[in-house]
BALOBA-1460 file (C-alpha; in Angstrom, 3 decimals):
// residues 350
<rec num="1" residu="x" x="136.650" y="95.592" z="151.014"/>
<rec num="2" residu="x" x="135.316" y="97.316" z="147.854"/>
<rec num="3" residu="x" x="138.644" y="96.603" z="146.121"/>
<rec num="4" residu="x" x="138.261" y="92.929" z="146.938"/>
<rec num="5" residu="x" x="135.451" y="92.649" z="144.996"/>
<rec num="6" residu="x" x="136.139" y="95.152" z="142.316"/>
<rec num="7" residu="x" x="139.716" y="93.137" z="141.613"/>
<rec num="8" residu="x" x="138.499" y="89.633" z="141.620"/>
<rec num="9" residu="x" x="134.832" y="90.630" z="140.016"/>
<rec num="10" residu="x" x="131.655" y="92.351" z="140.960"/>
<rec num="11" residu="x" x="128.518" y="90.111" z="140.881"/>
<rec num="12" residu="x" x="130.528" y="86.811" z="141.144"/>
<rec num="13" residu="x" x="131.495" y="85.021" z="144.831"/>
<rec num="14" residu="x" x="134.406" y="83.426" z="143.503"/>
<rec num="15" residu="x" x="135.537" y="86.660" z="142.135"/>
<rec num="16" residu="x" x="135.517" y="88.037" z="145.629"/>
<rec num="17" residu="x" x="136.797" y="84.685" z="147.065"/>
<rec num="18" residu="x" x="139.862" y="85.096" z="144.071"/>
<rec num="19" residu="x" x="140.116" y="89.109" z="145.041"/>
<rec num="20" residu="x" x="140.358" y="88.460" z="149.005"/>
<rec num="21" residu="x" x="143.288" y="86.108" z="148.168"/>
<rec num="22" residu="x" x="145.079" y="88.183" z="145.689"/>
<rec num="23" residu="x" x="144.453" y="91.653" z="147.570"/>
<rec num="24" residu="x" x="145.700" y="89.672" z="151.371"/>
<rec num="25" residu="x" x="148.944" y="88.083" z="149.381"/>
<rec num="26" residu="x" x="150.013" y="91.088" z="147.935"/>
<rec num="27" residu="x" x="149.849" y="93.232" z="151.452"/>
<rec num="28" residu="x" x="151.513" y="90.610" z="153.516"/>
<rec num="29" residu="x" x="153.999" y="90.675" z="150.375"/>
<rec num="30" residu="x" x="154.107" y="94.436" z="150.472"/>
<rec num="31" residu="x" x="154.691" y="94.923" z="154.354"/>
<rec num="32" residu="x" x="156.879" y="91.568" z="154.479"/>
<rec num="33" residu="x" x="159.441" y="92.163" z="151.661"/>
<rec num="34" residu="x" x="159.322" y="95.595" z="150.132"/>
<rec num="35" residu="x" x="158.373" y="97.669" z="152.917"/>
<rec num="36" residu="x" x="162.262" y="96.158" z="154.083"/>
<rec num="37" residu="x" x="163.845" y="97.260" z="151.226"/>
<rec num="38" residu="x" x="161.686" y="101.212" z="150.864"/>
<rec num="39" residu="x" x="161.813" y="101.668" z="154.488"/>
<rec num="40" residu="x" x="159.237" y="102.006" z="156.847"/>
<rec num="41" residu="x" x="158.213" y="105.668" z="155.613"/>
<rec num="42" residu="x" x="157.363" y="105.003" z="151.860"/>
<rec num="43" residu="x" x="153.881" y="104.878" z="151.674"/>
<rec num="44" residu="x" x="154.130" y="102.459" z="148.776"/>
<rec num="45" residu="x" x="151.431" y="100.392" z="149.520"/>
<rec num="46" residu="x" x="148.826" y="102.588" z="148.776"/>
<rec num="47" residu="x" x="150.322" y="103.556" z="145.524"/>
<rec num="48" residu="x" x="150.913" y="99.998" z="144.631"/>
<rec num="49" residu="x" x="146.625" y="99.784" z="145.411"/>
<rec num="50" residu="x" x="146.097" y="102.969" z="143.476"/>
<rec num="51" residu="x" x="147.874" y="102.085" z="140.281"/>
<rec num="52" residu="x" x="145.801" y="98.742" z="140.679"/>
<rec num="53" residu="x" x="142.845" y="100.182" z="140.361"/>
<rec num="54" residu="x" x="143.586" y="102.366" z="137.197"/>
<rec num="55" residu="x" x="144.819" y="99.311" z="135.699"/>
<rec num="56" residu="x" x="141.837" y="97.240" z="136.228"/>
<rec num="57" residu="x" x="139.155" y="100.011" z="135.683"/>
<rec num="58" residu="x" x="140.949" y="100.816" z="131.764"/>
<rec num="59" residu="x" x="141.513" y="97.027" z="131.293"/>
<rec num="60" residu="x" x="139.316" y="94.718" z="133.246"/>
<rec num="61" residu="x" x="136.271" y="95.940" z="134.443"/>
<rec num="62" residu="x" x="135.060" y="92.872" z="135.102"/>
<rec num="63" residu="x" x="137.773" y="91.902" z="137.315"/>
<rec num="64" residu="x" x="140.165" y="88.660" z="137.434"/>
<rec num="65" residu="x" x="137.385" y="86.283" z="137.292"/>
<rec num="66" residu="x" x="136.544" y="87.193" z="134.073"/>
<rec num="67" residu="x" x="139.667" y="85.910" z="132.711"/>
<rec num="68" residu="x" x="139.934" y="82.524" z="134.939"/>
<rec num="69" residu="x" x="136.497" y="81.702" z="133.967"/>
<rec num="70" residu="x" x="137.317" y="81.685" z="130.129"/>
<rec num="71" residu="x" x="139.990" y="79.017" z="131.368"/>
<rec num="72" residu="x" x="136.880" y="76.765" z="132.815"/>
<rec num="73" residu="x" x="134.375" y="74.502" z="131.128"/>
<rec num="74" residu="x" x="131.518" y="76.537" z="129.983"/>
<rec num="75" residu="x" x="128.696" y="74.001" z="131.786"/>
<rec num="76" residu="x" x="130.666" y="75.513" z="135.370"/>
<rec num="77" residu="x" x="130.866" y="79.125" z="134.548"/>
<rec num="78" residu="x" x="127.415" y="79.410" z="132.856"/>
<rec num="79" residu="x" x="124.633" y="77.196" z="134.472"/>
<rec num="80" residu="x" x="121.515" y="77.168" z="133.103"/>
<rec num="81" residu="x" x="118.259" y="78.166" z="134.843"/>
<rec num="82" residu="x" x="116.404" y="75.476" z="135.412"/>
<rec num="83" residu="x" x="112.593" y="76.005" z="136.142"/>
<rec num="84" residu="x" x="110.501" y="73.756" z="137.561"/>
<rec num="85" residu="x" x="106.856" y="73.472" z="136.153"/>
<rec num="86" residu="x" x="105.502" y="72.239" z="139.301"/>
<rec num="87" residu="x" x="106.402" y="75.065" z="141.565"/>
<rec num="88" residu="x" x="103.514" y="76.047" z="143.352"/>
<rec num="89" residu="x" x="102.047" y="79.294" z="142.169"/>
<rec num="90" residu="x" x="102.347" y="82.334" z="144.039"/>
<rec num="91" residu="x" x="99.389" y="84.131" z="145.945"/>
<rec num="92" residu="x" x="97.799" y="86.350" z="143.576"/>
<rec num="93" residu="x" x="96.031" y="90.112" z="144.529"/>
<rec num="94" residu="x" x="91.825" y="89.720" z="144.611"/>
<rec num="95" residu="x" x="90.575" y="92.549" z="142.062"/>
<rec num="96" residu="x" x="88.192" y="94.561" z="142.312"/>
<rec num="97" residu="x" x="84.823" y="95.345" z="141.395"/>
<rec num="98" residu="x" x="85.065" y="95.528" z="137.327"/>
<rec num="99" residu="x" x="83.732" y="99.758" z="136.998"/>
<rec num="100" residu="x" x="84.653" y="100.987" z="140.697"/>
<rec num="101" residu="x" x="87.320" y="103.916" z="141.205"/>
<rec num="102" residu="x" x="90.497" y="102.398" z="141.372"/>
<rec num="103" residu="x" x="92.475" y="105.175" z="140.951"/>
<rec num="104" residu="x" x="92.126" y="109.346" z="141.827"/>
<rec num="105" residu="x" x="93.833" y="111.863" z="141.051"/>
<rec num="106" residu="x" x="92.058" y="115.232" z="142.172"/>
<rec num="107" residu="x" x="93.961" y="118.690" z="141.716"/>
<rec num="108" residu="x" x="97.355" y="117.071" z="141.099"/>
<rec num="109" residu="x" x="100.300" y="120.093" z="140.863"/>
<rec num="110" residu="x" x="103.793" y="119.476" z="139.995"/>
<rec num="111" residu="x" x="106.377" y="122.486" z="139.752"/>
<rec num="112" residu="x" x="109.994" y="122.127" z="139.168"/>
<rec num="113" residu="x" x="111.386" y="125.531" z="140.469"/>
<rec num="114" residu="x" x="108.960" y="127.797" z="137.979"/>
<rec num="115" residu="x" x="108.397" y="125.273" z="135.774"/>
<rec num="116" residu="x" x="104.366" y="124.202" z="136.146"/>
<rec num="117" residu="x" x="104.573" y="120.425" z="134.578"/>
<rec num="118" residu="x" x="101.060" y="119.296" z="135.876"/>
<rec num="119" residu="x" x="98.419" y="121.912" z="136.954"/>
<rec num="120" residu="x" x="95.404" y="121.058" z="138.955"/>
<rec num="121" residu="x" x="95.569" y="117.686" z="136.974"/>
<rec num="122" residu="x" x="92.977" y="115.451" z="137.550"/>
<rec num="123" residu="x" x="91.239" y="112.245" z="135.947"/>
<rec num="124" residu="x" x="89.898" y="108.705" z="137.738"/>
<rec num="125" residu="x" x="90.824" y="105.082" z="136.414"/>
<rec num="126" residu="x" x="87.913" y="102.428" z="136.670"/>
<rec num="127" residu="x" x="88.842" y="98.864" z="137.454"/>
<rec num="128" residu="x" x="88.696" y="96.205" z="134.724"/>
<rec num="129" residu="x" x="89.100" y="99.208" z="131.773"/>
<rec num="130" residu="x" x="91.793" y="100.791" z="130.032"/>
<rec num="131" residu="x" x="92.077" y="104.674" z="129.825"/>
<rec num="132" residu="x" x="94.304" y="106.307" z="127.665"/>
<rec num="133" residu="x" x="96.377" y="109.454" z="128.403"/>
<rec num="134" residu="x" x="97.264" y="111.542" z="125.175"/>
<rec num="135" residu="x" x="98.474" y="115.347" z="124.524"/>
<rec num="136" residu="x" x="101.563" y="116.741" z="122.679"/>
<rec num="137" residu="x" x="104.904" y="116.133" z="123.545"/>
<rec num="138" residu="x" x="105.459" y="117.988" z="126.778"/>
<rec num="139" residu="x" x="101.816" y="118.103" z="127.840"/>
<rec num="140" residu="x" x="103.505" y="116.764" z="131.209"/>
<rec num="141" residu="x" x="102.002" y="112.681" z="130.667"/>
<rec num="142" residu="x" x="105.303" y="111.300" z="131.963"/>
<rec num="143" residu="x" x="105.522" y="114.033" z="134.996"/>
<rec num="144" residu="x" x="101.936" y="112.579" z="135.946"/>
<rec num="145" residu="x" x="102.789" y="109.210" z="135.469"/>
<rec num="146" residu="x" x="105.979" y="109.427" z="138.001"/>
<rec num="147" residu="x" x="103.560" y="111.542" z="140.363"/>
<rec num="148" residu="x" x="101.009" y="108.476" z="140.788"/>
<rec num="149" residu="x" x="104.047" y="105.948" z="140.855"/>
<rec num="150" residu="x" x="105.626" y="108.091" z="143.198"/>
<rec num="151" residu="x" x="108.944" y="108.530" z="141.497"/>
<rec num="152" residu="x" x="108.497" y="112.129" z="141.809"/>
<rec num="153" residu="x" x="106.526" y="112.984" z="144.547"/>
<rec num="154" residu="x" x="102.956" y="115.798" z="143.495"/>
<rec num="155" residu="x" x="103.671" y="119.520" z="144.749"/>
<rec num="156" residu="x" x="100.176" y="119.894" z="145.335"/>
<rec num="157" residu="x" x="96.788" y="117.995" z="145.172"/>
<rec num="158" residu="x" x="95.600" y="113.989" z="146.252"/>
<rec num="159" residu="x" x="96.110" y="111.215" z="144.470"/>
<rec num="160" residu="x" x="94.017" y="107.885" z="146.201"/>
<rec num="161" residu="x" x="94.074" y="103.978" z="144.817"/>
<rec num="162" residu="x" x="91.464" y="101.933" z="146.668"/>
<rec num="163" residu="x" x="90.384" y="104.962" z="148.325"/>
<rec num="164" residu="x" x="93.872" y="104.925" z="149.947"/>
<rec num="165" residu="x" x="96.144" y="108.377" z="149.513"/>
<rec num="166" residu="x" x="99.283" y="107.542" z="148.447"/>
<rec num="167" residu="x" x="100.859" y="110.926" z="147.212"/>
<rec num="168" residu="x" x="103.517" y="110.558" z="150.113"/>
<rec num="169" residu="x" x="104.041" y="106.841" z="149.915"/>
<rec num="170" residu="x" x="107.644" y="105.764" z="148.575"/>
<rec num="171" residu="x" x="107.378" y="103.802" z="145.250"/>
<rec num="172" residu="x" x="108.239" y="100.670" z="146.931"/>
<rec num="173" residu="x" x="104.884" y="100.693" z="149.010"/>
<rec num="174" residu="x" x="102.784" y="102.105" z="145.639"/>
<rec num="175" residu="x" x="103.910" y="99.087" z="144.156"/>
<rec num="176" residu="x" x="103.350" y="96.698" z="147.340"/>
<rec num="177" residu="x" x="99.496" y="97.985" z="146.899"/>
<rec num="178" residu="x" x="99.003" y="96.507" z="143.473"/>
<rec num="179" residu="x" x="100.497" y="99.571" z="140.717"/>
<rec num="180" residu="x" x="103.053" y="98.051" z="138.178"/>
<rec num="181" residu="x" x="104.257" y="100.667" z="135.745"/>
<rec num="182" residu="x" x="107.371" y="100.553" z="132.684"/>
<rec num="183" residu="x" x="109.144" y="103.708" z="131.399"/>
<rec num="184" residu="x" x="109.237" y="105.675" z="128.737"/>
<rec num="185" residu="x" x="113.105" y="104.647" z="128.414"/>
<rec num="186" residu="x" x="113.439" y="101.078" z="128.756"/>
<rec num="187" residu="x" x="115.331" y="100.100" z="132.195"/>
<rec num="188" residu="x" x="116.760" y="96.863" z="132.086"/>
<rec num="189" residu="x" x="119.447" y="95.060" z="133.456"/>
<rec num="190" residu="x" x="121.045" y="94.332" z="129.988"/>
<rec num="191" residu="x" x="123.604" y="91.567" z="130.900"/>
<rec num="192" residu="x" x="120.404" y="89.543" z="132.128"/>
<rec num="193" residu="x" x="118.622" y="87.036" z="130.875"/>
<rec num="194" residu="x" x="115.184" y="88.256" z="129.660"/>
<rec num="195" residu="x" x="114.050" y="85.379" z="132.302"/>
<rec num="196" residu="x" x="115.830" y="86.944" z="135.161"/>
<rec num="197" residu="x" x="115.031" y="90.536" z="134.422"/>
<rec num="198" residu="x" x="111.122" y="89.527" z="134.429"/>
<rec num="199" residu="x" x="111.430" y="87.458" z="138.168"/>
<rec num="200" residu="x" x="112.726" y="90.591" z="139.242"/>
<rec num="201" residu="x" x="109.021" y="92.042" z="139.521"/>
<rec num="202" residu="x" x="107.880" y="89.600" z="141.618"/>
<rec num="203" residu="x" x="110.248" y="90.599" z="144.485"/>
<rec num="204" residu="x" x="108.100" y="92.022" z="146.310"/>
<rec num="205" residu="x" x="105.590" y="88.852" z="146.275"/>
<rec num="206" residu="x" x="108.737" y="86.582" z="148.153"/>
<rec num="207" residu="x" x="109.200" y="86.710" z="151.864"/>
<rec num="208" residu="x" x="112.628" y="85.167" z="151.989"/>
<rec num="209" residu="x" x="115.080" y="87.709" z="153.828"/>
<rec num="210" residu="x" x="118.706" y="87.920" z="152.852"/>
<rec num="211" residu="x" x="119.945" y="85.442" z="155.441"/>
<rec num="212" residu="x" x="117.910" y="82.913" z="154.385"/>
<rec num="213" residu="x" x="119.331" y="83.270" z="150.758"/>
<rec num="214" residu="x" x="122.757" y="83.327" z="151.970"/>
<rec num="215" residu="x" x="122.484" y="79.576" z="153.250"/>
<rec num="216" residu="x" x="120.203" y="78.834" z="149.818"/>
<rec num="217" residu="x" x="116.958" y="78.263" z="152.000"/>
<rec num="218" residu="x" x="114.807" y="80.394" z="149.398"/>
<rec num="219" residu="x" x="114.725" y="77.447" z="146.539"/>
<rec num="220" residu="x" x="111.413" y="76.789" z="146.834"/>
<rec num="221" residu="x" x="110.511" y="80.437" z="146.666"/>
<rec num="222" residu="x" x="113.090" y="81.269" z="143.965"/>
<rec num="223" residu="x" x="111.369" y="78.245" z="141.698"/>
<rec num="224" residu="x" x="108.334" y="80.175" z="142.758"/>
<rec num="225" residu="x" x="109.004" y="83.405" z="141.024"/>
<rec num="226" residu="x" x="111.004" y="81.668" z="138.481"/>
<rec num="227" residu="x" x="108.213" y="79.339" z="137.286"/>
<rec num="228" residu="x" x="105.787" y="83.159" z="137.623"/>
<rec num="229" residu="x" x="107.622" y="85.297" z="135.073"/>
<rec num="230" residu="x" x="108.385" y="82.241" z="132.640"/>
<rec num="231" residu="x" x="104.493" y="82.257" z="132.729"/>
<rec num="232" residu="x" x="104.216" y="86.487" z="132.175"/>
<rec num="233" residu="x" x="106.768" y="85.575" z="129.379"/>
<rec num="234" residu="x" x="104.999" y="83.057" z="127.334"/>
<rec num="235" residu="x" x="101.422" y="85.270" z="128.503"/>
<rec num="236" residu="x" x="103.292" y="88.495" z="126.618"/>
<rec num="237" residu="x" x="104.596" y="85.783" z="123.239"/>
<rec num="238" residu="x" x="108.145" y="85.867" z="124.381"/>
<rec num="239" residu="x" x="108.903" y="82.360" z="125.099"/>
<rec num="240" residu="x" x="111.558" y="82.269" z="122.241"/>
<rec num="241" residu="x" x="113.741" y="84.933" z="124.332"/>
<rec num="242" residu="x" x="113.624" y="84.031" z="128.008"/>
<rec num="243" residu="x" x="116.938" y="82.283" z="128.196"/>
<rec num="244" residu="x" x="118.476" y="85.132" z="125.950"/>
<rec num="245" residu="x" x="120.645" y="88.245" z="127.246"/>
<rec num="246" residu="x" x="117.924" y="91.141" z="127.306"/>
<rec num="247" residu="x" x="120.580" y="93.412" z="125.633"/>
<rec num="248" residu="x" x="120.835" y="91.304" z="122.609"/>
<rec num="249" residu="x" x="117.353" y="91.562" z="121.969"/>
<rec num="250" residu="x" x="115.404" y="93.873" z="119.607"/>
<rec num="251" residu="x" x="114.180" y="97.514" z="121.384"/>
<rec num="252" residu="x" x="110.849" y="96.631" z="120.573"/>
<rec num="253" residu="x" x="110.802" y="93.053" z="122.533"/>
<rec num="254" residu="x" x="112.734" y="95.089" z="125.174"/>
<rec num="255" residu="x" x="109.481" y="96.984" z="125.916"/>
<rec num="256" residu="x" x="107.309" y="94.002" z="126.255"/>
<rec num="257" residu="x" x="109.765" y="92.462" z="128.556"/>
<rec num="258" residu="x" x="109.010" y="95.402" z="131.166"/>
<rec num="259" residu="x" x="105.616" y="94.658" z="130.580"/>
<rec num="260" residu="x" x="106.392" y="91.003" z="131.353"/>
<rec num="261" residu="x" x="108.372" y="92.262" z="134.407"/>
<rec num="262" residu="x" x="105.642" y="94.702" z="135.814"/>
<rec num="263" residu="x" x="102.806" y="91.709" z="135.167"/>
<rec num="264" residu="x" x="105.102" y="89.405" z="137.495"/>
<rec num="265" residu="x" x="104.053" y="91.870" z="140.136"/>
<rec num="266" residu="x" x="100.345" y="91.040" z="139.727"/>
<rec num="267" residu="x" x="99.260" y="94.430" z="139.816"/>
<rec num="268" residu="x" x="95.555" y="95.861" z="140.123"/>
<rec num="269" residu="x" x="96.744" y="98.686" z="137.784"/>
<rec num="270" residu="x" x="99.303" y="98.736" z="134.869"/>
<rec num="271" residu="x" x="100.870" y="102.139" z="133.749"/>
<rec num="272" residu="x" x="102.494" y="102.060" z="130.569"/>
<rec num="273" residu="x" x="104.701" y="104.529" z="129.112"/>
<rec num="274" residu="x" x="104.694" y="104.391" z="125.431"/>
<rec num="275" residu="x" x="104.750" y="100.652" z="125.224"/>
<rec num="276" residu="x" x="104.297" y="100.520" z="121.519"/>
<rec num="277" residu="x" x="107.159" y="102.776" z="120.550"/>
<rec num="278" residu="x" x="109.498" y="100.828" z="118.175"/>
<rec num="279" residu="x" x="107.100" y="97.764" z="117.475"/>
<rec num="280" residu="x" x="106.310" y="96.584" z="114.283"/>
<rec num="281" residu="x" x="102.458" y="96.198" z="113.156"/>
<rec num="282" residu="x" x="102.376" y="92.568" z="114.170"/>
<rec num="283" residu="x" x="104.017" y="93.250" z="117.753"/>
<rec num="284" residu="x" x="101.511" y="95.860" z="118.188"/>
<rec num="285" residu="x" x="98.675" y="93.835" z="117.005"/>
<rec num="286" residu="x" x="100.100" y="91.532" z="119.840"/>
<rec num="287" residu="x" x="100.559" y="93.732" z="122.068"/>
<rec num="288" residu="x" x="96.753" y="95.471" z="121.740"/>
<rec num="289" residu="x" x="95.537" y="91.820" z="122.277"/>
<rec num="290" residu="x" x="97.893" y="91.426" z="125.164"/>
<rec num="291" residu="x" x="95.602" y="94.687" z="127.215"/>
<rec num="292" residu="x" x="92.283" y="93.394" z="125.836"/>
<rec num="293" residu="x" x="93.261" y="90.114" z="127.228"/>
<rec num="294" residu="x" x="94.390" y="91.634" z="131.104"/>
<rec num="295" residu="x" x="90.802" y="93.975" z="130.878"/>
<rec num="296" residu="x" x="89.067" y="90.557" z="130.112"/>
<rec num="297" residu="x" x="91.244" y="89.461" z="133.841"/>
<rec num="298" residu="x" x="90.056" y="92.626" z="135.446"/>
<rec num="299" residu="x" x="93.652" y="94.215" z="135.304"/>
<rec num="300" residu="x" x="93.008" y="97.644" z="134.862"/>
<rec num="301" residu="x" x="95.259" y="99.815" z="132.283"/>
<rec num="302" residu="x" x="96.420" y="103.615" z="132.155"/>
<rec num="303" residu="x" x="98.139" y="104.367" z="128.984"/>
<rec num="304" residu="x" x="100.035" y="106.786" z="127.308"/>
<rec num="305" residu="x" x="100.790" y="106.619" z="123.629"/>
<rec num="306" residu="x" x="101.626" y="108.539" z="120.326"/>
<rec num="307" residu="x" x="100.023" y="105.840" z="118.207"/>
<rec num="308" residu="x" x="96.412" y="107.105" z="118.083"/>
<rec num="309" residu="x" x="95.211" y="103.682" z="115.940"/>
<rec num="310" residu="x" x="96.653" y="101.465" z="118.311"/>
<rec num="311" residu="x" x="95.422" y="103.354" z="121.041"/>
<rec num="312" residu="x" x="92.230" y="103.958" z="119.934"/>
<rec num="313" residu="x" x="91.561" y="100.203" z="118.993"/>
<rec num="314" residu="x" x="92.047" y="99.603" z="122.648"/>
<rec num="315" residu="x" x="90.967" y="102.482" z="125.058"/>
<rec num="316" residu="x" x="87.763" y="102.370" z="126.580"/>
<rec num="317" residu="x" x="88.188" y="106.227" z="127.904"/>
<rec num="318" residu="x" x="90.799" y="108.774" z="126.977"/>
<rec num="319" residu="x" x="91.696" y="112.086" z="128.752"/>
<rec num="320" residu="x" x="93.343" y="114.154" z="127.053"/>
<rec num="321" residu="x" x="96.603" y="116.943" z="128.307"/>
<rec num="322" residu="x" x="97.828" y="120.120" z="126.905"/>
<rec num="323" residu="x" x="100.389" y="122.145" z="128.813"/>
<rec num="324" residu="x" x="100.185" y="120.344" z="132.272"/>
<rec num="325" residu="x" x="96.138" y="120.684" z="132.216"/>
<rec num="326" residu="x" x="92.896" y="118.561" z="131.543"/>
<rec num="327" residu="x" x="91.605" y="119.615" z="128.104"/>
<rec num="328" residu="x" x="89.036" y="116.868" z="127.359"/>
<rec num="329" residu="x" x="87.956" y="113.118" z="128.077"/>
<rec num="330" residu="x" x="85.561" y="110.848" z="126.340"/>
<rec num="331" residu="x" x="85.237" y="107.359" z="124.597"/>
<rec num="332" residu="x" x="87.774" y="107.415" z="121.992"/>
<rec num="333" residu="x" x="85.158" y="108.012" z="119.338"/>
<rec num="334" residu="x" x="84.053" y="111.108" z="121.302"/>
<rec num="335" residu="x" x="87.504" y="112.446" z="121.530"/>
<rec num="336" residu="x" x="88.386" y="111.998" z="117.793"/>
<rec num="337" residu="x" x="85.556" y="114.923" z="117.238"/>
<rec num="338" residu="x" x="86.181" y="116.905" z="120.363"/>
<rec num="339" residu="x" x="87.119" y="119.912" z="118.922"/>
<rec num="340" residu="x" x="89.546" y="121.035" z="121.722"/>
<rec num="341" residu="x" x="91.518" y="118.058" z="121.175"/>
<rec num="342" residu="x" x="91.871" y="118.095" z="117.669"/>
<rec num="343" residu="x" x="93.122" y="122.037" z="118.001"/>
<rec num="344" residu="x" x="95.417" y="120.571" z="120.440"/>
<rec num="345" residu="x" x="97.303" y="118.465" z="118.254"/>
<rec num="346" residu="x" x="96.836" y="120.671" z="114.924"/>
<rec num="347" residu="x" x="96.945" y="123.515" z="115.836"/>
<rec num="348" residu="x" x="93.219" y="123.985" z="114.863"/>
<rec num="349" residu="x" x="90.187" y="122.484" z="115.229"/>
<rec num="350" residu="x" x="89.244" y="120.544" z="112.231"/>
């Protein structure tokens, strides 16, 4: 079964409708014709299969398809999205009270063998107000980061959102509870459109199983999410790219499309990872009117950037990390005299 798919195409149906048909006619060929002629002891089937799969892995990863569809009108092979303006909107989260604890992390430990990334970690995230993470490379901002998202579960400690613990939840259910985050690395599915990559945060908001999509009773719900991250698009000043492929678009514009796709989640909190690495100064003027803009909603923000003018032109509270531990936190005005901090990034206090 996986070589009917891989030989007539991964990711298309008619590939694996062409595949089935090629892989069936060539074993009934195989047994019928030259399994007469080998005898019934050569085992040539299976090298026939093997060779096959060399073959297409050097020189068509992409399968058969690939090459029928270049015989086909373009308007069959490549449909374009169509999204419907009218589609109902989809439920959105209540927030919170603007200045409650959202989120808690309290004593937070993270060891990788002997390796202390995080130690006894902690800081809280207010609802409606951005806080901003800093310390030197390696101060273990990412490691905390995939500890609250749960990509990497804490060693030790509590970490609550809405007074819920979620240290042991799967990153699935963090995000089901309202916590959008992007990477450090940008993680997109490249042969997208920048349209389709952003729907994909709003899975979780559909309730359409697989059987229902197989007999194509989701529309409504697909138009849904659809007509959700063309609006995160346009909200985020990329409405000139949605219908683009995501990898043919600039690294910079790559990052704002995971914010796009995180925002399509409606989340209570958004974790960013360096989200204005690689942006020019008008993308990041954009982009620091973007989080001003989601405080103003009551979408809270946890940050973590290199570039202390952008950040400080946003943050209302920084925290700052130095070798896995809390060193300082303040109102960014506060912190750019804390003396501790400073000596943390120069090496003196100055």
């Amino acid at each position: 079964f996986f070589f009917l798919a891989l030989l007539g195409g991964i990711g298309s149906v008619w590939g694996a409708v062409l595949g089935a048909g090629v892989v069936l006619s060539l074993k009934q060929f195989l047994q019928d014709y030259w399994l007469s002629l080998m005898g019934n002891t050569s085992n040539i089937e299976g090298v026939v299969f093997a060779l096959l799969v060399v073959v297409l892995l050097h020189k068509a990863r992409f399968g058969l398809w690939s090459f029928v569809a270049r015989l086909l009108p373009s308007s069959w092979v490549n449909k374009p999205i169509v999204v419907q303006a009218e589609a109902a909107p989809l439920v959105k989260r209540s927030l919170p009270t603007r200045g409650a604890d959202l989120l808690q992390v309290k004593e937070v430990t993270k060891r990788f063998g002997g390796l202390i990334a995080n130690n006894k970690m902690h800081l809280t995230v207010k609802a409606g107000q951005i806080t901003a993470l800093i310390g030197p490379n390696g101060a273990g901002k990412s490691t905390l980061f995939n500890c609250i998202s749960g990509v990497s579960a804490a060693t030790e400690g509590e970490i609550t959102f809405l007074s819920e613990p979620i240290q042991n939840k799967a990153p699935r259910e963090i995000a089901a509870l309202g916590i959008s985050r992007t990477f450090q690395h940008v993680r997109l599915n490249l042969d997208m459109t920048v349209l389709e990559n952003v729907a994909l945060g709003a899975h979780l908001r559909g309730h359409k199983n697989f059987v229902q999509s197989a007999w194509c009773l989701d529309k409504s719900e697909e138009q849904q999410i659809l007509a959700e991250a063309q609006r995160q698009i346009q909200r985020c000043g990329l409405a000139d790219y949605q219908f683009m492929r995501a990898g043919d678009v600039a690294v910079g514009q790559q990052r704002i499309i995971e914010i796009a796709r995180a925002l399509c989640a409606d989340p209570i909190l958004l974790m960013l990872d360096e989200p204005a690495a690689g942006l020019r100064h008008a993308e990041k003027i954009q982009l620091a009117e973007l989080l001003k803009q989601l405080r103003a909603d009551g979408v809270a923000v946890l940050l973590v950037e290199h570039d202390m003018d952008f950040l400080m032109s946003v943050a209302d509270h920084v925290v700052v990390m130095e070798f896995g531990q809390w060193l300082a936190a303040g109102t960014p005005q506060e912190i750019k005299h804390n003396p501790r901090a400073l000596a943390a990034y120069h090496g003196a206090a100055l």
